[in-house]
The first five atom37 places (N, CA, C, CB, O) and aatype in JSON, in Angstrom:
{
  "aatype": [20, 20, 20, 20, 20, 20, 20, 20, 20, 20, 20, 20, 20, 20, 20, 20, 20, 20, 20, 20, 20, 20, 20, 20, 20, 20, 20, 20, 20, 20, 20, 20, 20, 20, 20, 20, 20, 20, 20, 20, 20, 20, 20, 20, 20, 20, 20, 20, 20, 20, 20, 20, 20, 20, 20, 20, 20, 20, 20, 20, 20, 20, 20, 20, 20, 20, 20, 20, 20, 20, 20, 20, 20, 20, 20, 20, 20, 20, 20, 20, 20, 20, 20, 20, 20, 20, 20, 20, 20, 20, 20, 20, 20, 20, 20, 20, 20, 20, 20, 20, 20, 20, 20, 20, 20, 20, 20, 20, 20, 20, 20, 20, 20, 20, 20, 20, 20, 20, 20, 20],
  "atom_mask": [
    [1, 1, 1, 1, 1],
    [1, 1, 1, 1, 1],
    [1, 1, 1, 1, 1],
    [1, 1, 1, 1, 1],
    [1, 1, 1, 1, 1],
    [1, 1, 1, 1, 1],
    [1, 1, 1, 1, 1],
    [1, 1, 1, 1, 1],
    [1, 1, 1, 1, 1],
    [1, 1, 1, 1, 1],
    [1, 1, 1, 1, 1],
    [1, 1, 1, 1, 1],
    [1, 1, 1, 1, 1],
    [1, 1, 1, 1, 1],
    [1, 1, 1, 1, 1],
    [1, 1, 1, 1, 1],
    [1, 1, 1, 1, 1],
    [1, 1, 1, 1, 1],
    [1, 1, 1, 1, 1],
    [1, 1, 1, 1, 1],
    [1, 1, 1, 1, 1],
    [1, 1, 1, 1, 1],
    [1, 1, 1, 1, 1],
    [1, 1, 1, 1, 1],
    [1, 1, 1, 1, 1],
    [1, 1, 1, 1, 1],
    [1, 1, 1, 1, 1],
    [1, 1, 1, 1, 1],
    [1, 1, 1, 1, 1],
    [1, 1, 1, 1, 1],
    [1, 1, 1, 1, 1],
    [1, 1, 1, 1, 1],
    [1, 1, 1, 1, 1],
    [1, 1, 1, 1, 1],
    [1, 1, 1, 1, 1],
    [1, 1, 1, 1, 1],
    [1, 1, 1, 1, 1],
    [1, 1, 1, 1, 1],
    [1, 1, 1, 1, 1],
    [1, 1, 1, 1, 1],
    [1, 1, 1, 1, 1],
    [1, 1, 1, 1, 1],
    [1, 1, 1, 1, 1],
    [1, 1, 1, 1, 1],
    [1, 1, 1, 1, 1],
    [1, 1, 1, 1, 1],
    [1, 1, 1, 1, 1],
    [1, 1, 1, 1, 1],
    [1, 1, 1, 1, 1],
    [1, 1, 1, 1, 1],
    [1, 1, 1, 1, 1],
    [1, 1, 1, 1, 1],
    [1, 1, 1, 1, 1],
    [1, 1, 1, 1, 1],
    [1, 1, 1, 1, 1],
    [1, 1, 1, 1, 1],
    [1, 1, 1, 1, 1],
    [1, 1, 1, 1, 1],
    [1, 1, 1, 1, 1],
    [1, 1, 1, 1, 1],
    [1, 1, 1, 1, 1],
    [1, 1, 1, 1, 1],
    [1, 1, 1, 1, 1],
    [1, 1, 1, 1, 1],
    [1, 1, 1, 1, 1],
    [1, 1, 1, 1, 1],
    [1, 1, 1, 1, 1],
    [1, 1, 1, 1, 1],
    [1, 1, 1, 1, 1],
    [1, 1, 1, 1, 1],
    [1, 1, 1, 1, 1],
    [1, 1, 1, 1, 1],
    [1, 1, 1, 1, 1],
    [1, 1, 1, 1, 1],
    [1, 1, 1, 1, 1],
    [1, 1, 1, 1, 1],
    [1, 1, 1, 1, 1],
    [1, 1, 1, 1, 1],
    [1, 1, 1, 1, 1],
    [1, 1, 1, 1, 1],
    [1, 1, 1, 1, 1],
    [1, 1, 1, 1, 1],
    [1, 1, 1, 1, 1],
    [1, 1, 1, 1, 1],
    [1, 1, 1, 1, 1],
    [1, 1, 1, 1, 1],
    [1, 1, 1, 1, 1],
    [1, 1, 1, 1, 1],
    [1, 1, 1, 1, 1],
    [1, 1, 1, 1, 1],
    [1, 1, 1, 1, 1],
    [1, 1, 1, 1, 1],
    [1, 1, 1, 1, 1],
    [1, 1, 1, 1, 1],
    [1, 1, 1, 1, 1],
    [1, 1, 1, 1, 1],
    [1, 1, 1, 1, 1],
    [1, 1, 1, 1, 1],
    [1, 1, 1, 1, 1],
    [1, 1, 1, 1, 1],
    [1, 1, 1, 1, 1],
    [1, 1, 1, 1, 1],
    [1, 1, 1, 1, 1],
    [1, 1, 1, 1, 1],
    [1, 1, 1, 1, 1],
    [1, 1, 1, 1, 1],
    [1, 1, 1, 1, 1],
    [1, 1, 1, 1, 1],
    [1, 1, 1, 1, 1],
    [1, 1, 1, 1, 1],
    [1, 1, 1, 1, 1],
    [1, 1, 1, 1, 1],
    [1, 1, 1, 1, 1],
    [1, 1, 1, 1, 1],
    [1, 1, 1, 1, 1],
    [1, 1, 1, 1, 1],
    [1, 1, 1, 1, 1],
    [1, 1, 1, 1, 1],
    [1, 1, 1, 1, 1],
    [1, 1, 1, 1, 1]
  ],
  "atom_positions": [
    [[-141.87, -134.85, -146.21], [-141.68, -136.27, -146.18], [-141.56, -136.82, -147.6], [-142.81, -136.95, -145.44], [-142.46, -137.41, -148.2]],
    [[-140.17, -136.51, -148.15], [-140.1, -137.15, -149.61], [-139.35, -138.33, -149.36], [-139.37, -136.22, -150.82], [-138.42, -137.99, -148.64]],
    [[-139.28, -139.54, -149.59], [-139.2, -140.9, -149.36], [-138.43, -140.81, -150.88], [-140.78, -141.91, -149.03], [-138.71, -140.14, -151.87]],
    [[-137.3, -141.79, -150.61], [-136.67, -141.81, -151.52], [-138.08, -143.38, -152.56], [-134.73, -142.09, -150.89], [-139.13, -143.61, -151.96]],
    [[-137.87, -143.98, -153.62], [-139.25, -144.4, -153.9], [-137.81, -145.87, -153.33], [-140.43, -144.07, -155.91], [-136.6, -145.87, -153.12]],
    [[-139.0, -146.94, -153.31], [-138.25, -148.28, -152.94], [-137.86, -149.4, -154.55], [-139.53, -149.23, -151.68], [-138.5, -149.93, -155.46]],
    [[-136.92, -149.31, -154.26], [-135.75, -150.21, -155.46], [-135.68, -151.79, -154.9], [-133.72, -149.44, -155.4], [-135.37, -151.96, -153.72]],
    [[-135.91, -152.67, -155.53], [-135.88, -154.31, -155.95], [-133.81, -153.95, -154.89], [-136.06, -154.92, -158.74], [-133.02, -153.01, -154.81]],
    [[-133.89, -155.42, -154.36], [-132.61, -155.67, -153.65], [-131.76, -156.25, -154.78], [-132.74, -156.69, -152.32], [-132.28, -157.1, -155.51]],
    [[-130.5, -155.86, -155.0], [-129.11, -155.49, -155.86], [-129.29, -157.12, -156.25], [-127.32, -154.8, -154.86], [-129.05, -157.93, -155.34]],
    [[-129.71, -157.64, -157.57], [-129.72, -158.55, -158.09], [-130.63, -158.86, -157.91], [-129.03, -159.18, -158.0], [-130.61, -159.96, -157.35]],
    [[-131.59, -158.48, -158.08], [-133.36, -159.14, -157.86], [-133.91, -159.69, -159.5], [-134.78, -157.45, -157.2], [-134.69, -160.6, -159.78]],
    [[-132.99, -158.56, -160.58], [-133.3, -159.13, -161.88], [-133.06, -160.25, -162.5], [-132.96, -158.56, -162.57], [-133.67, -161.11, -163.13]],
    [[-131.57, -159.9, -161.97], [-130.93, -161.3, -162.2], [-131.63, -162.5, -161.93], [-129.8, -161.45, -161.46], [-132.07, -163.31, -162.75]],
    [[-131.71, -162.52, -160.0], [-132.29, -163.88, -159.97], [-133.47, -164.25, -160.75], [-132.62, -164.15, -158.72], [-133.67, -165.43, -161.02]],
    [[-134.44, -163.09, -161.22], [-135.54, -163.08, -161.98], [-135.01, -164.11, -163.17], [-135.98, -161.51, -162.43], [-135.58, -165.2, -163.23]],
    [[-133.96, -163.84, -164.12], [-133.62, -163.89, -165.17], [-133.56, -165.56, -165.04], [-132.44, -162.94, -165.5], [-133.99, -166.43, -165.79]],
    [[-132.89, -165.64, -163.88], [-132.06, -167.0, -163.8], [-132.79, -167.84, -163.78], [-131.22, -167.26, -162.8], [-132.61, -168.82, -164.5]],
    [[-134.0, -167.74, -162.81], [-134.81, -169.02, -162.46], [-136.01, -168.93, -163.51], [-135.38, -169.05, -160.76], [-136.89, -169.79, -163.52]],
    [[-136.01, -167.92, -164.34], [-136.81, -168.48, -165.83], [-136.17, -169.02, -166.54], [-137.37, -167.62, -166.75], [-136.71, -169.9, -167.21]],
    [[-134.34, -168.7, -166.79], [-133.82, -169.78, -167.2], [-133.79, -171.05, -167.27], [-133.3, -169.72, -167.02], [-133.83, -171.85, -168.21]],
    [[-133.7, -171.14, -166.13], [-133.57, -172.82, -165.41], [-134.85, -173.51, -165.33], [-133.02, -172.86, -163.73], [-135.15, -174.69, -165.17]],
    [[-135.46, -172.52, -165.48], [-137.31, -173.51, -165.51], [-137.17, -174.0, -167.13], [-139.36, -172.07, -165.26], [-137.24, -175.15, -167.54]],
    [[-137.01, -173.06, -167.74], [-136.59, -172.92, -168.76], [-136.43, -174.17, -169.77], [-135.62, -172.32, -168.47], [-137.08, -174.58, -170.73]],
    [[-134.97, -174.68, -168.94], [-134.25, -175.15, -169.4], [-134.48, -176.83, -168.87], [-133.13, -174.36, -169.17], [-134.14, -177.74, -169.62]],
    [[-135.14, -177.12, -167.44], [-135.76, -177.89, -166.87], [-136.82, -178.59, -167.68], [-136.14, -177.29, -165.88], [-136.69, -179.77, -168.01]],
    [[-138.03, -177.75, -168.05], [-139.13, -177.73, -168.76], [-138.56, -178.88, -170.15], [-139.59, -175.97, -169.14], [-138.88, -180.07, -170.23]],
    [[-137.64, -178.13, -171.17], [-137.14, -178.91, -172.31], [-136.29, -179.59, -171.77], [-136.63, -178.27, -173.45], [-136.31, -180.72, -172.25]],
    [[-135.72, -179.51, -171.19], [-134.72, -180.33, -170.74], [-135.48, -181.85, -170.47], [-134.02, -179.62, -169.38], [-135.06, -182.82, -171.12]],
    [[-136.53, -182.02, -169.55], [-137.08, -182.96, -169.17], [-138.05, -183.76, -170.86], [-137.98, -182.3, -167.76], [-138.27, -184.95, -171.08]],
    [[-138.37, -182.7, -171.63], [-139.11, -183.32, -172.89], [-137.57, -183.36, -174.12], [-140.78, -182.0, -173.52], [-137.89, -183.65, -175.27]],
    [[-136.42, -183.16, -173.93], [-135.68, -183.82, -174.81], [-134.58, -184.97, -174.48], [-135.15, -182.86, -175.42], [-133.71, -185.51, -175.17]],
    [[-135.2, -185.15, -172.46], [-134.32, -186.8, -171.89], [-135.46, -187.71, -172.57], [-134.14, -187.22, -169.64], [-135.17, -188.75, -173.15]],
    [[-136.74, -187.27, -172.46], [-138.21, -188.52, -172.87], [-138.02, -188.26, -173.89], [-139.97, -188.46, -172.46], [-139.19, -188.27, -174.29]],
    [[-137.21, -187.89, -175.08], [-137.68, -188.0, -176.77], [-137.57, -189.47, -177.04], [-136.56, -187.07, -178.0], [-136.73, -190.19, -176.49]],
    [[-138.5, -189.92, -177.96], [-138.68, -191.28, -178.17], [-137.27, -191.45, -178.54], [-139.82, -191.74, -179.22], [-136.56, -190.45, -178.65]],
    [[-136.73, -192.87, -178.79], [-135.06, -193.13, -179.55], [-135.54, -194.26, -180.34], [-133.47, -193.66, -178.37], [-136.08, -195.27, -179.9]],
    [[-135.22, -193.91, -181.87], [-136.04, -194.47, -183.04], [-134.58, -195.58, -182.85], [-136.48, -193.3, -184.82], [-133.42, -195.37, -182.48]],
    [[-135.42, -196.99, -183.35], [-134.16, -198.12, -183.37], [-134.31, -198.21, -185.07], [-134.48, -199.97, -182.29], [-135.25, -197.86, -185.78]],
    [[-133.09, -198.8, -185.38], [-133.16, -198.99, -187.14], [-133.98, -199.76, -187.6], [-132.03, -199.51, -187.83], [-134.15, -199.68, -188.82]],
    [[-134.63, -200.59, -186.98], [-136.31, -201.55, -187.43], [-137.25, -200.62, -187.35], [-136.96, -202.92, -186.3], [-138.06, -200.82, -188.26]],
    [[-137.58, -199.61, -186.63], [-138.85, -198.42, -186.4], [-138.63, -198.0, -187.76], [-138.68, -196.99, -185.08], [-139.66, -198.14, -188.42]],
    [[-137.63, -197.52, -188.42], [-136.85, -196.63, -189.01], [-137.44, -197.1, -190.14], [-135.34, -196.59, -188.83], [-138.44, -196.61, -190.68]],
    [[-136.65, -198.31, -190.59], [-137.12, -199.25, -191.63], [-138.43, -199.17, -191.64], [-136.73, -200.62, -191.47], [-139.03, -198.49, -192.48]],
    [[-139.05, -199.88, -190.66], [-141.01, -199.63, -190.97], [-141.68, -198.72, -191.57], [-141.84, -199.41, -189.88], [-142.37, -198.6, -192.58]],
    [[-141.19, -197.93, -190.42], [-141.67, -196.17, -191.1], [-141.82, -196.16, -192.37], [-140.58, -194.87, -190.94], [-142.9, -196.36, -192.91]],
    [[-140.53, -195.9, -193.11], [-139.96, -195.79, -194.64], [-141.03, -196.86, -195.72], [-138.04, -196.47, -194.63], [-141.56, -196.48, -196.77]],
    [[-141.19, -198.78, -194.87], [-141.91, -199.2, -195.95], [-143.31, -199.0, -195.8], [-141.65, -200.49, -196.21], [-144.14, -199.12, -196.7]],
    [[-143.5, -198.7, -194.68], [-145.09, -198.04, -194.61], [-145.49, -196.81, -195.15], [-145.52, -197.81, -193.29], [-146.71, -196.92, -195.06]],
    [[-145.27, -195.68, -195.66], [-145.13, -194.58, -196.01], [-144.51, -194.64, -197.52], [-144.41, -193.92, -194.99], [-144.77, -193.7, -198.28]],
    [[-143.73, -195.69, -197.94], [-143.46, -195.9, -199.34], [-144.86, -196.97, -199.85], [-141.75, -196.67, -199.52], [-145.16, -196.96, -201.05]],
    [[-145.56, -197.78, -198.97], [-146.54, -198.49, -199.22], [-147.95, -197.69, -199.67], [-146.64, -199.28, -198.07], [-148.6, -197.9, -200.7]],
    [[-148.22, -196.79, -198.71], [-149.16, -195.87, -198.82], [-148.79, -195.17, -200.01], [-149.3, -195.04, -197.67], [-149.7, -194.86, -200.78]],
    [[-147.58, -194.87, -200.28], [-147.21, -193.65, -201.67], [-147.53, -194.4, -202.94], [-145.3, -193.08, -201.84], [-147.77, -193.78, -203.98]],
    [[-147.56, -196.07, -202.89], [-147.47, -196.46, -204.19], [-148.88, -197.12, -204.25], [-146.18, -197.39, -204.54], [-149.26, -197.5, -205.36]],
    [[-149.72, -197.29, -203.14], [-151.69, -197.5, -203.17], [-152.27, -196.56, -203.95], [-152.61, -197.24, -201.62], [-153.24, -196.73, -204.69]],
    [[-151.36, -195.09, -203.68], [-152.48, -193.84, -204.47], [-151.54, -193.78, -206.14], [-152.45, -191.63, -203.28], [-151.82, -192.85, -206.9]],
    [[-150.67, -194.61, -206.48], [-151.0, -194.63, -207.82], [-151.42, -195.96, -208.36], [-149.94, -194.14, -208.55], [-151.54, -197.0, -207.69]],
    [[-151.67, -195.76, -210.01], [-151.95, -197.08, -210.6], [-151.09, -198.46, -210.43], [-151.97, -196.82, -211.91], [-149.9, -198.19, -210.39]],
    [[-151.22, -199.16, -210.38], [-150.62, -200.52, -210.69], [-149.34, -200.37, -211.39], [-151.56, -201.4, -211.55], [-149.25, -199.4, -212.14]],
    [[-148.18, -201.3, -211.27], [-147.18, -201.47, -212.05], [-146.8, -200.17, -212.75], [-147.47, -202.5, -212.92], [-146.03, -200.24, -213.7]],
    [[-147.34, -198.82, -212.3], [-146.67, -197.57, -212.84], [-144.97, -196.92, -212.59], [-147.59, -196.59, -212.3], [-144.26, -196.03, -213.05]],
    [[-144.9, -197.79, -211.77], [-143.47, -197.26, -211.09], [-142.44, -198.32, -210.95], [-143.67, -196.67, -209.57], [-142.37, -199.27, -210.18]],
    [[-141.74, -197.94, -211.83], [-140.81, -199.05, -211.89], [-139.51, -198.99, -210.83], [-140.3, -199.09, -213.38], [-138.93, -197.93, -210.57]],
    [[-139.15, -200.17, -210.3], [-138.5, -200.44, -209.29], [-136.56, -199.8, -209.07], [-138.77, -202.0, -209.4], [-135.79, -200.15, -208.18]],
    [[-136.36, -199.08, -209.91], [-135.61, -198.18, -209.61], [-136.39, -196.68, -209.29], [-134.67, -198.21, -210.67], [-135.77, -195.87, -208.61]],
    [[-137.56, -196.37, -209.71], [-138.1, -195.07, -209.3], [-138.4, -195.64, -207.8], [-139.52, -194.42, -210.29], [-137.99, -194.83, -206.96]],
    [[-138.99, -196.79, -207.23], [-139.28, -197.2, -206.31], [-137.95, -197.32, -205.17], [-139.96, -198.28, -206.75], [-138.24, -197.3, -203.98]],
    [[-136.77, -197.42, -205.53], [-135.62, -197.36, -204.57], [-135.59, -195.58, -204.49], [-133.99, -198.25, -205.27], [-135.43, -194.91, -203.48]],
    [[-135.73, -195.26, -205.45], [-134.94, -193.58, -205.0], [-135.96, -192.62, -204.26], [-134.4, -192.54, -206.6], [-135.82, -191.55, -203.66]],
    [[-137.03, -193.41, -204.52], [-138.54, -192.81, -203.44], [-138.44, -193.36, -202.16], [-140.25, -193.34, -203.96], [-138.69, -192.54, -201.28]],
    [[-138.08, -194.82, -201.65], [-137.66, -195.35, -200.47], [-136.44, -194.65, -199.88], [-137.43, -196.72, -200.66], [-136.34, -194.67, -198.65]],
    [[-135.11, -193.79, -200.88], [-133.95, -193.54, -200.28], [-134.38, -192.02, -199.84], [-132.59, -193.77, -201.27], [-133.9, -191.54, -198.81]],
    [[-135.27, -191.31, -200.62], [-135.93, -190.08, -200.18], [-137.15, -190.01, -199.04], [-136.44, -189.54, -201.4], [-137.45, -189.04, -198.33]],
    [[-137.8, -191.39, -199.08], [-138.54, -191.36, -197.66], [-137.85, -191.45, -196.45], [-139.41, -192.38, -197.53], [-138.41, -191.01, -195.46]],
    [[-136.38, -192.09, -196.32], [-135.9, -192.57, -195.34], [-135.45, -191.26, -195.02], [-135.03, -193.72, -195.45], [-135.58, -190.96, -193.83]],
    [[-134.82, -190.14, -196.0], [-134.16, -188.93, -195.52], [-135.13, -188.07, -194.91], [-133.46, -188.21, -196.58], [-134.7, -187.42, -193.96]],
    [[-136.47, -187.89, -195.27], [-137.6, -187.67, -194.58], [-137.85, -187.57, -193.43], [-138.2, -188.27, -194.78], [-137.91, -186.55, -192.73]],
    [[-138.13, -189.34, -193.02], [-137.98, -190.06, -192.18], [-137.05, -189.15, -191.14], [-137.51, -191.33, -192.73], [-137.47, -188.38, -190.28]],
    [[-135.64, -189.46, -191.46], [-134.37, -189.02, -190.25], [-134.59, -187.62, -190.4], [-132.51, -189.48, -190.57], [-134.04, -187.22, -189.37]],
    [[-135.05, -186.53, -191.02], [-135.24, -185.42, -190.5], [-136.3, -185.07, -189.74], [-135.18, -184.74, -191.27], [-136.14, -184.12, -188.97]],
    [[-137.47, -185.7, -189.79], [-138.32, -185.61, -189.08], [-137.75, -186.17, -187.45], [-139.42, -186.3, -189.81], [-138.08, -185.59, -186.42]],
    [[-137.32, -186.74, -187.48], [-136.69, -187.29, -186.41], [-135.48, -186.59, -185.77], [-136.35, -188.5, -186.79], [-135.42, -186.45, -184.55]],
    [[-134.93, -186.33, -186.25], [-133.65, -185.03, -185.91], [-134.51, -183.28, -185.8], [-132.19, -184.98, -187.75], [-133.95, -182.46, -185.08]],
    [[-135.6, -182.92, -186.41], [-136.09, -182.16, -186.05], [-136.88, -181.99, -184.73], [-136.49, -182.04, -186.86], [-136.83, -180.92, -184.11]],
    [[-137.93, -183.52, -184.12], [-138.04, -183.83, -182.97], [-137.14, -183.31, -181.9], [-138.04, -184.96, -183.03], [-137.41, -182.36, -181.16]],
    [[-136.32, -183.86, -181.9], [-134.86, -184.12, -180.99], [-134.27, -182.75, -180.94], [-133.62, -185.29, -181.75], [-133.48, -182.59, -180.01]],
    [[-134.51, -181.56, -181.85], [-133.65, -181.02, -182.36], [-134.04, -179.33, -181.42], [-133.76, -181.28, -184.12], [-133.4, -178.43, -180.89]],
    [[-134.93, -179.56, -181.58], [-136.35, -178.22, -180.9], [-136.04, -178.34, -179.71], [-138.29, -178.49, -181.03], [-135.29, -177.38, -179.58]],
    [[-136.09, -178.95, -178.51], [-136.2, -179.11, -177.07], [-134.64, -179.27, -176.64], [-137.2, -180.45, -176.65], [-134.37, -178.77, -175.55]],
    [[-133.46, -179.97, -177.46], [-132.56, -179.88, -177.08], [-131.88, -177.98, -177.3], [-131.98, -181.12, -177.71], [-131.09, -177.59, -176.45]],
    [[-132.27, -177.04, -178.41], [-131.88, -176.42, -178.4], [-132.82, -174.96, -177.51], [-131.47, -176.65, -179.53], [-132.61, -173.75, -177.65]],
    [[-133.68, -175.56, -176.77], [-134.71, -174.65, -176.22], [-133.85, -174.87, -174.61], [-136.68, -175.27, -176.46], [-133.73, -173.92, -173.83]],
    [[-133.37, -176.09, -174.35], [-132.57, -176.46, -173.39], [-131.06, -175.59, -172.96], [-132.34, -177.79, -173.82], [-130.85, -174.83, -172.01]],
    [[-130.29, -175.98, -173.92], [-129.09, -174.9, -174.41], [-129.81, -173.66, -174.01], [-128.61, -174.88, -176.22], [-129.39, -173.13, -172.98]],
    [[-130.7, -173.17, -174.55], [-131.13, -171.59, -173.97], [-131.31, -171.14, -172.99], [-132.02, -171.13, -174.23], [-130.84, -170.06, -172.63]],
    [[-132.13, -171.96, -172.24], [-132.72, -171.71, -170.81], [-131.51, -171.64, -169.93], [-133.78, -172.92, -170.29], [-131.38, -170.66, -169.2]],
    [[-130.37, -172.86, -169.93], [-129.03, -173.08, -169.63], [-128.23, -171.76, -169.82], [-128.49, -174.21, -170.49], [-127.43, -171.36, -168.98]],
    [[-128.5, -171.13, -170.96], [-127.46, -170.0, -170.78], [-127.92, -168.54, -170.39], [-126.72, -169.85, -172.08], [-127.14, -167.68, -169.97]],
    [[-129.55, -168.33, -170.6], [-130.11, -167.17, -169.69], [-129.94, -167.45, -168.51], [-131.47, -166.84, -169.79], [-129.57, -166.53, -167.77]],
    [[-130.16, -168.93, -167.87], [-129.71, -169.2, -166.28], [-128.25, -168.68, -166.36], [-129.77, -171.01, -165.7], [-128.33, -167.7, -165.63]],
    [[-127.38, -168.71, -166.65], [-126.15, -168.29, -166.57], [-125.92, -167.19, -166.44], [-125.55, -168.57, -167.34], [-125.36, -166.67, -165.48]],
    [[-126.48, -166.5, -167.73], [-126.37, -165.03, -167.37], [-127.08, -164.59, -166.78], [-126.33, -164.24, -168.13], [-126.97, -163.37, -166.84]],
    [[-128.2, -165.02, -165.88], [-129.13, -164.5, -164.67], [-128.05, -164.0, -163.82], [-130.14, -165.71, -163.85], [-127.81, -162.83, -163.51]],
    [[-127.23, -165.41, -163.37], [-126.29, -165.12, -162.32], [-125.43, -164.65, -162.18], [-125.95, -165.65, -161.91], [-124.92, -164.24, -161.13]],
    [[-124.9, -164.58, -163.77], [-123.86, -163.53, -163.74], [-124.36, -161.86, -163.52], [-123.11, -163.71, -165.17], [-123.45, -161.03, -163.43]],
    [[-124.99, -161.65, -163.49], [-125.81, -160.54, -163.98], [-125.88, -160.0, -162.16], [-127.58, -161.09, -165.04], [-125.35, -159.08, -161.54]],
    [[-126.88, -161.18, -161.76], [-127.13, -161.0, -159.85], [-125.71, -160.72, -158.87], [-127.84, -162.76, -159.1], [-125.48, -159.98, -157.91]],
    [[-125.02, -161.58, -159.54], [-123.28, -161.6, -158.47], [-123.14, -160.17, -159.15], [-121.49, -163.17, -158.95], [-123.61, -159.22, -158.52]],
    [[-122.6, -159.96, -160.27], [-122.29, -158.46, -160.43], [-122.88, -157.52, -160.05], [-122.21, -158.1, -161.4], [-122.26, -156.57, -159.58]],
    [[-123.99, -157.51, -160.12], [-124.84, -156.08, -159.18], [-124.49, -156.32, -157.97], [-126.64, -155.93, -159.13], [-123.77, -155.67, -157.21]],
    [[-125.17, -157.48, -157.78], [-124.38, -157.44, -156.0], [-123.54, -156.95, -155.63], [-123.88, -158.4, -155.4], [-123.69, -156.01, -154.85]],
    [[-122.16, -157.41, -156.08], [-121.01, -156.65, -155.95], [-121.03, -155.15, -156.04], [-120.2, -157.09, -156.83], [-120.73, -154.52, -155.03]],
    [[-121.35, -154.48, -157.19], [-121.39, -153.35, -157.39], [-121.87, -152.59, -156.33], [-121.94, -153.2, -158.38], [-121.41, -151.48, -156.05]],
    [[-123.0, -153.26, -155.56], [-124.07, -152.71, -154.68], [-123.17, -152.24, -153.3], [-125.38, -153.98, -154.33], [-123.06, -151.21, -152.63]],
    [[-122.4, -154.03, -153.27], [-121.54, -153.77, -151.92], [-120.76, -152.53, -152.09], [-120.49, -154.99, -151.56], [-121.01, -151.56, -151.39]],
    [[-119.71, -152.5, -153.08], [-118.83, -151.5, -153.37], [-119.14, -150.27, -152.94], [-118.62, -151.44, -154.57], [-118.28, -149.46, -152.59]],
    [[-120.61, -149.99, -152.92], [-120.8, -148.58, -153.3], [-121.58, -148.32, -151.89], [-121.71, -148.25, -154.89], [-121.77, -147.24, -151.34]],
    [[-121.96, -149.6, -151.47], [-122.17, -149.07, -149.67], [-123.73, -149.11, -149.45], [-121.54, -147.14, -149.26], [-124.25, -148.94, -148.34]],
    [[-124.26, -149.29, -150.36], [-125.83, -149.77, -150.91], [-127.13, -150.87, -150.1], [-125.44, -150.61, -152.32], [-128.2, -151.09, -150.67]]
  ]
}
């Protein structure tokens, strides 16, 4: 009584593959539709609050008001990367999940097929 041993049904990986994809992709997907959406007044705040705090921790009248624009034009770039980095993580964790789901299924239909072919 040698039993051949028992094998997963012709695309079982696949679907494996797919629906971690799609959770995947669900999961970020759902935390990069809720990413906050900064309006150009948030934006602005940010920048003079964070240029406010930068110029409390030095002395008085030390910084003269062109060093003070090019520290505001470097907080703001700050600012928008921090913000594009947000946005940036979950949309591309999204894209991923989206395309292992893809190739889950491509992966499941082709074995399948193969399986039929061969009489399986």
């Amino acid at each position: 009584m040698n039993r051949a041993p028992r094998l997963p049904p012709a695309g079982a990986v696949g679907a494996l593959l797919a629906a971690i994809g799609f959770g995947i992709a669900a999961w970020y997907g759902w935390a990069w539709f809720h990413a906050p959406k900064w309006t150009e007044q948030e934006i602005v705040g940010s920048v003079e609050l964070n240029l406010a705090l930068d110029l409390s921790r030095l002395p008085a009248d030390s910084m003269p008001p062109e060093a003070q624009q090019r520290l505001r034009a470097q907080l703001r770039q700050e600012v928008e990367a921090q913000i594009a980095a947000e946005t940036e993580e979950p949309r591309s964790l999204t894209m991923a999940g989206l395309l292992m789901g893809v190739f889950g299924l491509v992966q499941m239909i082709v074995r399948r097929r193969i399986a039929q072919r061969r009489g399986v």
